[in-house]
N, C-alpha and C positions, 0 to 999 in steps of 0.2 A: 587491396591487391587481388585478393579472390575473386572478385569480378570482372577483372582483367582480362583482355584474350591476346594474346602472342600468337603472329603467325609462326608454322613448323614447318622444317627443312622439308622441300621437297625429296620425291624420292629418287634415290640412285640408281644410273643406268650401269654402271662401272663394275667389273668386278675382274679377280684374279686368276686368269689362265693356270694348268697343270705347270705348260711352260715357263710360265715366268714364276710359278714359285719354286720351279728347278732351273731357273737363272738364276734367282735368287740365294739361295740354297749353297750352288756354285761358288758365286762372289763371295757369300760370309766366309766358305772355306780359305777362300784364297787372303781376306784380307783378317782372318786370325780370330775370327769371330763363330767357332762352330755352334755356339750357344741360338745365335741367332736361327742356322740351320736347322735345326734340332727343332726351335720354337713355329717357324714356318713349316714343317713337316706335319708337326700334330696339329698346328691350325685348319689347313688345308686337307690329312686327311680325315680328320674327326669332327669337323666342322665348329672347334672352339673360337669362341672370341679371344682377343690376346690378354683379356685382365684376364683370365680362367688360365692359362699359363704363367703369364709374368708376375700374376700378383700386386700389389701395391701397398707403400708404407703408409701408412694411418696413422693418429694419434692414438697414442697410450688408450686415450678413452675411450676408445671406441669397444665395439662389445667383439669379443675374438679374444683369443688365448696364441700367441704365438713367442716360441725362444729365439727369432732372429728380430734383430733388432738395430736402429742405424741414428748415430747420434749426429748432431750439424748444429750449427750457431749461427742466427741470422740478429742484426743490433742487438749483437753483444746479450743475445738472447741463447739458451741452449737448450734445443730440444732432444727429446727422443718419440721415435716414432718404432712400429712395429710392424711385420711382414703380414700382409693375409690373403687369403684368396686365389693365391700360384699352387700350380702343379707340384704336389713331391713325391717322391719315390718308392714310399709306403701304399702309394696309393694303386701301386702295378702289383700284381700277384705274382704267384710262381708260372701261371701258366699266359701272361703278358697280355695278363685283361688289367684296363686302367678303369678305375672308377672315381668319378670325379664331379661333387655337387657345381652345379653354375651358381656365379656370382649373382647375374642379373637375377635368376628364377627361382634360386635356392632348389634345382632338379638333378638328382640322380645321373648324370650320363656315363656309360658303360660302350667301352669300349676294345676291341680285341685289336691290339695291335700286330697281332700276323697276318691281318689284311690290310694293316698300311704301309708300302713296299717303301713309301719314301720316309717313315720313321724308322723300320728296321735299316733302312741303310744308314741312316743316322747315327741310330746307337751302335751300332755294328763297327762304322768308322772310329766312333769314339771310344769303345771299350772291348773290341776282339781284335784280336791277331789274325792275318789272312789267312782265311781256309777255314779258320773258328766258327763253331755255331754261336748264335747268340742264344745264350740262356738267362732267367733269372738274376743266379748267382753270381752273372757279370758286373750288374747293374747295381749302383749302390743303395744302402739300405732303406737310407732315410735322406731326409735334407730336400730342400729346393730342387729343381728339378732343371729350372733354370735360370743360370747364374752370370753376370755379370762379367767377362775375364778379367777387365780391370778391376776394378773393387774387389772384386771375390764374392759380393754379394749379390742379391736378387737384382733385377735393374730398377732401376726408378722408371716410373710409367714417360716420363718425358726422351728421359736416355735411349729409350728401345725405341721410340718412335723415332728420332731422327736418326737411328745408327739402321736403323729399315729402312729409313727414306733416301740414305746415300747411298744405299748397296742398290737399291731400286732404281735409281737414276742413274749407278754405275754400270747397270746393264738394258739402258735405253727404257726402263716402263716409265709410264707419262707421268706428271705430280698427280693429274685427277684418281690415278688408283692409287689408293690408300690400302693399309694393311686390313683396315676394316672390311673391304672389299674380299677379302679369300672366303668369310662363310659365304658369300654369293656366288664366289666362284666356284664352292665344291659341292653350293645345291645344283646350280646350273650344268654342271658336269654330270650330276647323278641323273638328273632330270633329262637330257639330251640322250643318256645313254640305256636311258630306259626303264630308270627307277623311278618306281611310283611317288608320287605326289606325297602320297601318308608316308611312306616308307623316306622319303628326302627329308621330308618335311621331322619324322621322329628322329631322324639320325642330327638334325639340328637342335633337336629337344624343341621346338616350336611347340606353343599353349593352345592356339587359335586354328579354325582354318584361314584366319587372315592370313598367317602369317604359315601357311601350308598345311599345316593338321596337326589334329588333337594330339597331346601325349596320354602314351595310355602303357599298358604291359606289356604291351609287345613291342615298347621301342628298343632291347637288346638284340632282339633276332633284327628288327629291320633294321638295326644298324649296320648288323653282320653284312646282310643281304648289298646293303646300302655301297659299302664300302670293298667289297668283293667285286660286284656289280662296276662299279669307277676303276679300279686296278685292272681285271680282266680287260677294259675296252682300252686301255692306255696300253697292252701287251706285254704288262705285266704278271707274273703269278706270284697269289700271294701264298705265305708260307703256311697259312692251315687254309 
């Protein structure tokens, strides 16, 4: 099988408008799902993929240490599986920087969420009273970040994908945009509006200049710059 060659998916033209991930955003409210809001917010403006929020249940054996955990019986079979790889709340500081390794790349990414207007509106709705600032000390301590409202737990990678796919379709966006599609849409947004290629490209965590530019130590600031940059042209201001 090693000398095998498999052709590979071409590449994608498709990606996810500001707008449509505040259609999006919208509809989960409305149909009782603000989890999903919340996880479309930090995708789009942090430019995560959705395993680096939602996480996914693995076997036992796998290498990771986690205390949530979800038991299911398939032919009278009984597994248990464990959470890894999702967003938690330990991972926000006092002063609502997220730091959060990537699944794919095992990278560092560092994030200030008082430049992402459409996450502080998020957490804002979900844990201040009107007029409240959002601080810290609103936000809980620990735990998943996000969570399932039926289950109570993490989602399962398939559940989150078709409960985005209805709210997607419930607000007109085509089946070819996929949720996969938002890091394209908030390189493409940066890039349009006049952030640099390196600087898009860090704020992605990208390895390559294939894949837009190298990472290097300066990708916290050109995060900053990144995601400032995107808010500002949307006529937005962000909170620092």
């Amino acid at each position: 099988l090693h000398r095998r060659k498999f052709p590979t998916g071409g590449h994608r033209d498709q990606f996810l408008t500001a707008e449509q991930a505040d259609a999006i955003r919208a509809q989960a409210h409305k149909e009782g799902c603000p989890s999903v809001a919340l996880t479309q917010a930090i995708q789009f403006e942090g430019t995560f993929r959705q395993k680096d929020l939602v996480g996914e249940f693995v076997p036992m054996s796998e290498p990771g240490v986690s205390e949530i955990t979800r038991v299911w019986k398939t032919k009278n079979v009984t597994k248990i599986e464990k959470w890894l790889r999702g967003l938690r709340w330990n991972e926000i500081d006092d002063d609502l920087i997220l730091r959060h390794v990537t699944s794919k790349k095992n990278k560092l990414v560092t994030i200030d969420l008082k430049l992402a207007p459409m996450v502080i509106e998020e957490l804002h709705a979900m844990f201040c009273e009107l007029g409240e600032p959002l601080t810290r000390a609103r936000l809980p301590a620990s735990g998943p970040v996000i969570v399932d409202e039926e289950s109570g737990l993490p989602y399962l990678t398939h559940a989150f994908r078709r409960r985005w796919r209805d709210l997607a379709r419930a607000v007109g966006i085509p089946d070819d945009v996929q949720n996969r599609d938002t890091r394209a849409g908030a390189i493409t947004e940066a890039i349009s509006f006049g952030v640099s290629i390196d600087d898009a490209g860090k704020a992605a965590a990208h390895s390559t200049t294939q894949m837009t530019a190298r990472y290097s130590r300066g990708d916290e600031a050109a995060t900053a710059r990144s995601m400032k940059k995107r808010a500002e042209n949307r006529g937005l201001k962000p909170a620092a």
